[in-house]
C-alpha positions in Angstrom: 0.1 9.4 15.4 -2.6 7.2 14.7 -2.4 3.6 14.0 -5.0 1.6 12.4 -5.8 -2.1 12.0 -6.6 -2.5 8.3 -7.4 0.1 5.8 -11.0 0.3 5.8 -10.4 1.3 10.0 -8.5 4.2 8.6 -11.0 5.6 6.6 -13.1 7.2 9.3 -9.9 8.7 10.5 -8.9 10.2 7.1 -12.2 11.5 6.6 -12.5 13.0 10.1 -8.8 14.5 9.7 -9.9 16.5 6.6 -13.3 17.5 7.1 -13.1 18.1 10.8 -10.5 20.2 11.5 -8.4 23.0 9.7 -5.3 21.5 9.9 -5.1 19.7 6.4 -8.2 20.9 5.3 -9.4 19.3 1.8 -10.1 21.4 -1.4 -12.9 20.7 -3.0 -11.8 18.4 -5.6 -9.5 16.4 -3.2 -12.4 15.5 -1.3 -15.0 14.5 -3.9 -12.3 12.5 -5.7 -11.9 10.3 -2.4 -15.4 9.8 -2.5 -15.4 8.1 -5.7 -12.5 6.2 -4.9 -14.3 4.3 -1.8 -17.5 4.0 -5.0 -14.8 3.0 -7.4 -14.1 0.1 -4.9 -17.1 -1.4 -4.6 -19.0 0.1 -2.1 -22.8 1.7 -2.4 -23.3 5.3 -1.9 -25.3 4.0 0.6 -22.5 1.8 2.5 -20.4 4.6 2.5 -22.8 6.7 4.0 -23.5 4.4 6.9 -19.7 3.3 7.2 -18.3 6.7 7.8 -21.4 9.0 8.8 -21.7 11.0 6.0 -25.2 12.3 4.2 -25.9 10.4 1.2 -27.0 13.5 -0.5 -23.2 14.9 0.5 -21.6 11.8 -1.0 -24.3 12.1 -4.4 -23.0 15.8 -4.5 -19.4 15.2 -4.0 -19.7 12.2 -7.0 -21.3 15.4 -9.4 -18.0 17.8 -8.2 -15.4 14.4 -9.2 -17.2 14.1 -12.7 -17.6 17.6 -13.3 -13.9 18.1 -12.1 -12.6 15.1 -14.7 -14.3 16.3 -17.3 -12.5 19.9 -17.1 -9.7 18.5 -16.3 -9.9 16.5 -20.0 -10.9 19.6 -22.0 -8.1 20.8 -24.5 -7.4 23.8 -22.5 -4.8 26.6 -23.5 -1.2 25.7 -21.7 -2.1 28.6 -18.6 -5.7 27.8 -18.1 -5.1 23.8 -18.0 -2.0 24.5 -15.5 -4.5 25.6 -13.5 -7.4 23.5 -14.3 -5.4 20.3 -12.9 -4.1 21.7 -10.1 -6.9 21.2 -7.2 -5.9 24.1 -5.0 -5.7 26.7 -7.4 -9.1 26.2 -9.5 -12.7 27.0 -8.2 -14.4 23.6 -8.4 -17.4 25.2 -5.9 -18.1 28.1 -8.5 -18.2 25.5 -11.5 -20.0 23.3 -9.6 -22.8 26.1 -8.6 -23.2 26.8 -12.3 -24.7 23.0 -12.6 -27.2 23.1 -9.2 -29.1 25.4 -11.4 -31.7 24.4 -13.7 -30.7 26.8 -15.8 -27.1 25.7 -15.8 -28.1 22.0 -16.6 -31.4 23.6 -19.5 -28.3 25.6 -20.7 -25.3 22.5 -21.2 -27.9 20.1 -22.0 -26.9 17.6 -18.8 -29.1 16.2 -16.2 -27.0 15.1 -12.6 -28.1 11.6 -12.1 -29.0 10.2 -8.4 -26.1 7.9 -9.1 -23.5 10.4 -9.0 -22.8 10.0 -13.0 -23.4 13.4 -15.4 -25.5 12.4 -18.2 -26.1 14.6 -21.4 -28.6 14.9 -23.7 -26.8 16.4 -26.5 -23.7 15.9 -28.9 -20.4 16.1 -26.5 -19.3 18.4 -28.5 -21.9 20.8 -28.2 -21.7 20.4 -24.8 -17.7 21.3 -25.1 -18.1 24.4 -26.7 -19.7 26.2 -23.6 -18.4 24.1 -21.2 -14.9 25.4 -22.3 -15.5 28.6 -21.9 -17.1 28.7 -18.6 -14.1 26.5 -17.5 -11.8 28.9 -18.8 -13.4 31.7 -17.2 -13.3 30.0 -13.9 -10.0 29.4 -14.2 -8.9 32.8 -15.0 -10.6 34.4 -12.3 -13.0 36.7 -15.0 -15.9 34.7 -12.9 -16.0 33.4 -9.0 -18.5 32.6 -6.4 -19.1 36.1 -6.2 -20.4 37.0 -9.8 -22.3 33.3 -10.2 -24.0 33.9 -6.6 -27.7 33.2 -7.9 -29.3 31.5 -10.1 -29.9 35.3 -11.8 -26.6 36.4 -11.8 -26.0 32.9 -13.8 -28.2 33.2 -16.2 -27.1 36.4 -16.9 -23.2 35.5 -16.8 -24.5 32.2 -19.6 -26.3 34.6 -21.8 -23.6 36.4 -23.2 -22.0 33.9 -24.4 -21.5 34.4 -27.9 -23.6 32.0 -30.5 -20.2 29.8 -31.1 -19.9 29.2 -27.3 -23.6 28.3 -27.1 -24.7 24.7 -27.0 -26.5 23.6 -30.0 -29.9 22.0 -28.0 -31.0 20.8 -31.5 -27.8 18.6 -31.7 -29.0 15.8 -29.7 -26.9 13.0 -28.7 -25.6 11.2 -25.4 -22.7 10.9 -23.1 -21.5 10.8 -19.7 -19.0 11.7 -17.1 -17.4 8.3 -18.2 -17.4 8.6 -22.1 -16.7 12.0 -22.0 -12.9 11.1 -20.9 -12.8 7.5 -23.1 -15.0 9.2 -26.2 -16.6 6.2 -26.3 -20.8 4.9 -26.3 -22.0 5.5 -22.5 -23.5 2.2 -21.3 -27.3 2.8 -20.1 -27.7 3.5 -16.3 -27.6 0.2 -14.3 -30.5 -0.3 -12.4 -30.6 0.6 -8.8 -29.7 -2.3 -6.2 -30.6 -2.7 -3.0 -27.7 -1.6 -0.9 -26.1 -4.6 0.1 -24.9 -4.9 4.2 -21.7 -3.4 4.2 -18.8 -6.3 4.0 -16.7 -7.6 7.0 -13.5 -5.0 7.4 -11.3 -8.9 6.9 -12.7 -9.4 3.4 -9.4 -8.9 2.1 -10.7 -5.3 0.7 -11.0 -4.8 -3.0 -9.0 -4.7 -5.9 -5.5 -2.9 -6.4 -6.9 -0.8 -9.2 -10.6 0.6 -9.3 -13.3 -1.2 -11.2 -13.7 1.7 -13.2 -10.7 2.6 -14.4 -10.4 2.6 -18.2 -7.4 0.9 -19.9 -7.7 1.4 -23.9 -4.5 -0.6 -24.4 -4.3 -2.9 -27.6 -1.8 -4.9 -26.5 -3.6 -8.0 -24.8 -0.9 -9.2 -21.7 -1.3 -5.6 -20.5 -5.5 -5.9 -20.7 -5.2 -8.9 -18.5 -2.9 -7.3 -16.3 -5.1 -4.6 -15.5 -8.2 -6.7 -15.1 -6.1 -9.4 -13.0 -5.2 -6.3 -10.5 -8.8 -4.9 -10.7 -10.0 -8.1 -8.9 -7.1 -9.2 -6.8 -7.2 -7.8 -3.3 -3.6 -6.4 -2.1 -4.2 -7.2 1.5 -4.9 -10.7 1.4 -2.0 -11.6 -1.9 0.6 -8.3 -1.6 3.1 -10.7 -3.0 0.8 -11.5 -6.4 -0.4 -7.6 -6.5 3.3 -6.4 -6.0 4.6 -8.5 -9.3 1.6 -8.0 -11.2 1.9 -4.3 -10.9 5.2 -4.6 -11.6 4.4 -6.0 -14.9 2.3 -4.3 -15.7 4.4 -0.6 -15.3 7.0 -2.4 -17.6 5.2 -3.9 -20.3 2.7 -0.4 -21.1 5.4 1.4 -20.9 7.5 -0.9 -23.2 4.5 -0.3 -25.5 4.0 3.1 -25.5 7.8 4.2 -26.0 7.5 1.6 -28.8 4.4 3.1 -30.3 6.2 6.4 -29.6 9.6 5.4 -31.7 11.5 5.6 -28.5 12.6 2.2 -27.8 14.2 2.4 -31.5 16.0 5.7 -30.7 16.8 4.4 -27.0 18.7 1.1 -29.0 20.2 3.8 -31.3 21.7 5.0 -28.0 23.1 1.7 -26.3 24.8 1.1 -29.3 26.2 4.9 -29.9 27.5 4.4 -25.9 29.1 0.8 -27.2 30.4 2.4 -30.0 32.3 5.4 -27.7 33.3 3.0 -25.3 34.7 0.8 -27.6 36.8 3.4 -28.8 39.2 3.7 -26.2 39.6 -0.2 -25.9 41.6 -2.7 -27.4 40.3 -5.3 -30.0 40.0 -8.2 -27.8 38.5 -6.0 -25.2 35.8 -4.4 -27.0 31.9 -4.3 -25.5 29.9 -6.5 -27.7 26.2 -5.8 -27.9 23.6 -7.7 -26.9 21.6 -9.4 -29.4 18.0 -9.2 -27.6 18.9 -6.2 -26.2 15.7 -3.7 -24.6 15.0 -1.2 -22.2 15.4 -2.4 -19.0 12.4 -0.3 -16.4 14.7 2.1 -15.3 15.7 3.5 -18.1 11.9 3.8 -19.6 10.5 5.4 -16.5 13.4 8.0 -16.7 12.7 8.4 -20.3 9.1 9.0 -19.6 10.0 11.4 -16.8 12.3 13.4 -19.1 10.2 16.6 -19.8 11.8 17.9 -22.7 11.1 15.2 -24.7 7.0 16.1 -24.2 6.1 12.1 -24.1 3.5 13.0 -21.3 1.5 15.5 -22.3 0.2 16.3 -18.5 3.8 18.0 -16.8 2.0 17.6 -13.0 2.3 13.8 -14.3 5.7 14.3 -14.8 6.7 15.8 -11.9 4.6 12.6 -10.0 6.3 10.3 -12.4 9.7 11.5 -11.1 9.1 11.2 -7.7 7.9 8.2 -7.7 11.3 7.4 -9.6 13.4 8.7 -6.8 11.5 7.8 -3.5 12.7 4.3 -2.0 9.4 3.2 -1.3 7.7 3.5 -4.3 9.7 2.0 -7.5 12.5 0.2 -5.8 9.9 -1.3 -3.8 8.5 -2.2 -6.5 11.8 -3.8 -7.7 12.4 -5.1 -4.1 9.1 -7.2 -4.3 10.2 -8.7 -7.3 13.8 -10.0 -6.4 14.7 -9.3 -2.6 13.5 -12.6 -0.5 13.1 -10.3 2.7 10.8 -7.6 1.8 7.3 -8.0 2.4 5.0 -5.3 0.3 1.9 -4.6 1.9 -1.2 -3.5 1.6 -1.0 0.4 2.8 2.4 0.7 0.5 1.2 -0.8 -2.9 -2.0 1.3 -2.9 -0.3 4.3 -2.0 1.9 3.2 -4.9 -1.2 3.0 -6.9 -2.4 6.4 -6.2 1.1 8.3 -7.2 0.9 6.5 -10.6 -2.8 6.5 -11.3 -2.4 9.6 -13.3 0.5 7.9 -15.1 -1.1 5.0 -16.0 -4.2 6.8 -17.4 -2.1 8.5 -19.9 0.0 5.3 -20.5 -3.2 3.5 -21.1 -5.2 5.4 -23.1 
């Protein structure tokens, strides 16, 4: 086992122990997607490139496969194909990704693949849906692999019999990106490019809990400034602060959306029903009274939102992280610990790990 100081030192070592040997090799997706985390965190395609040895034009290509990846993964997908859409090991990210080094591909969807990793289109989102779907769909049903989109030929072929409702409308013009094509909202103009900045001290404290980037949509304004407090406070140098905020954070939104849900009405309905029951077998001067302020305590939410049947998340690989994160020690009861145990100690390694097992959550929660 290998032990390192901080964890920026570990990067090089994650890096090395999934692209370098065969052991825990890395799909596609998996990779790409921790290449936009380290972006996400504030460093420069460049930084990261010098940092751990990789090719900026490998980083700029695995940024494309993340976007490309999200954005199927945010299609409304028939139950099967989405199944397994979001599940990195089953779908073919390299043959979807093949379809877009074209420049027929891109002519085809309408999207240019900017130097800054981001997927920009020229036309309606919609548009760009309709065939987008399809070819996802295809993908993920195996009807087309690396194999049958081998050349730039054999794809212009494969987009050409698409039929006329699957075709982007080129006349429909219009702009989005990677980014507003999950949010549905404006995409901001590209940022000018910066000099890449010297890459900072490994005892900076690192970078925020939660990425820069990520989108919260929430209307309710304590759970905004949550989310933005957590975005700038580093975990390594104030794991006590980050450990309650989060805390917070998971109660409150979910508070909210149960509430906007009708759950937290039907989940009172229930605390008095079990009062009511209770009561029955008790004398008078016994009986349970019920509390006046009474809510949802976090328990009881997060096992509400990790009840499948009931369909609140609409994602069921979300679920199944939800409910793991429910039973494992570490990860919610630390959470609980932080708040009122006065000998444990989160750190920094625990509360982002605790980070990355709900990140799917919270996007759901929080859109």
């Amino acid at each position: 086992m290998l032990l390192a100081p901080s964890r920026e030192a570990a990067y090089p070592l994650i890096i090395a122990r999934h692209t370098d040997t065969q052991i825990v090799k890395w799909e596609p997706a998996m990779q790409a997607h921790f290449y936009s985390n380290l972006i996400a965190a504030g460093l420069t395609i460049e930084e990261v490139a010098e940092r751990f040895g990789i090719r900026v034009a490998d980083i700029k290509e695995a940024l494309h496969s993340h976007n490309l990846y999200r954005m199927a993964c945010r299609l409304d997908l028939p139950a099967d194909v989405a199944d397994i859409v979001q599940d990195p090991r089953q779908f073919n990210l390299t043959t979807l990704k093949r379809v877009f080094e074209t420049p027929a591909g891109r002519a085809f969807f309408g999207i240019d693949m900017s130097s800054d990793g981001i997927i920009r289109g020229t036309i309606k989102a919609e548009e760009f849906k309709k065939g987008f779907t399809r070819l996802v769909t295809d993908i993920a049903r195996k009807k087309e692999d690396s194999r049958t989109l081998n050349s730039q030929k054999e794809i212009e072929k494969y987009l050409d019999r698409f039929k006329s409702s699957e075709k982007p409308d080129k006349l429909a013009k219009g702009q989005f990106d990677s980014g507003s094509f999950e949010t549905n909202e404006v995409p901001k103009p590209p940022s000018p490019q910066k000099k890449s900045k010297k890459p900072r001290s490994s005892n900076t404290g690192g970078v925020g809990l939660i990425p820069a980037s990520f989108p919260c949509r929430s209307q309710n304004d304590r759970v905004k400034k949550l989310v933005k407090e957590l975005k700038s406070l580093s975990p390594s140098r104030f794991p006590n602060s980050c450990a309650l905020a989060l805390r917070c954070l998971l109660e409150i939104s979910a508070y909210c959306f149960l509430e906007a849900k009708g759950e937290v009405k039907a989940l009172h309905a229930e605390y008095l029903a079990d009062i009511q029951k209770k009561n029955s077998t008790r004398l008078p001067e016994r009986h349970i009274k019920a509390e006046p302020d009474w809510s949802p305590n976090l328990n009881a939410m997060m096992h509400r939102l990790g009840d499948a049947q009931r369909k609140l998340l609409s994602n069921h690989h979300t679920v199944k992280a939800l409910n793991k994160v429910i039973q494992e020690e570490q990860e919610l009861f630390g959470l609980n610990l932080s708040t009122h145990n006065t000998t444990y100690h989160p750190t920094d390694a625990r509360l982002r790990a605790t980070w990355q097992n709900l990140q799917e959550y919270f996007r759901e929660i929080l859109a």
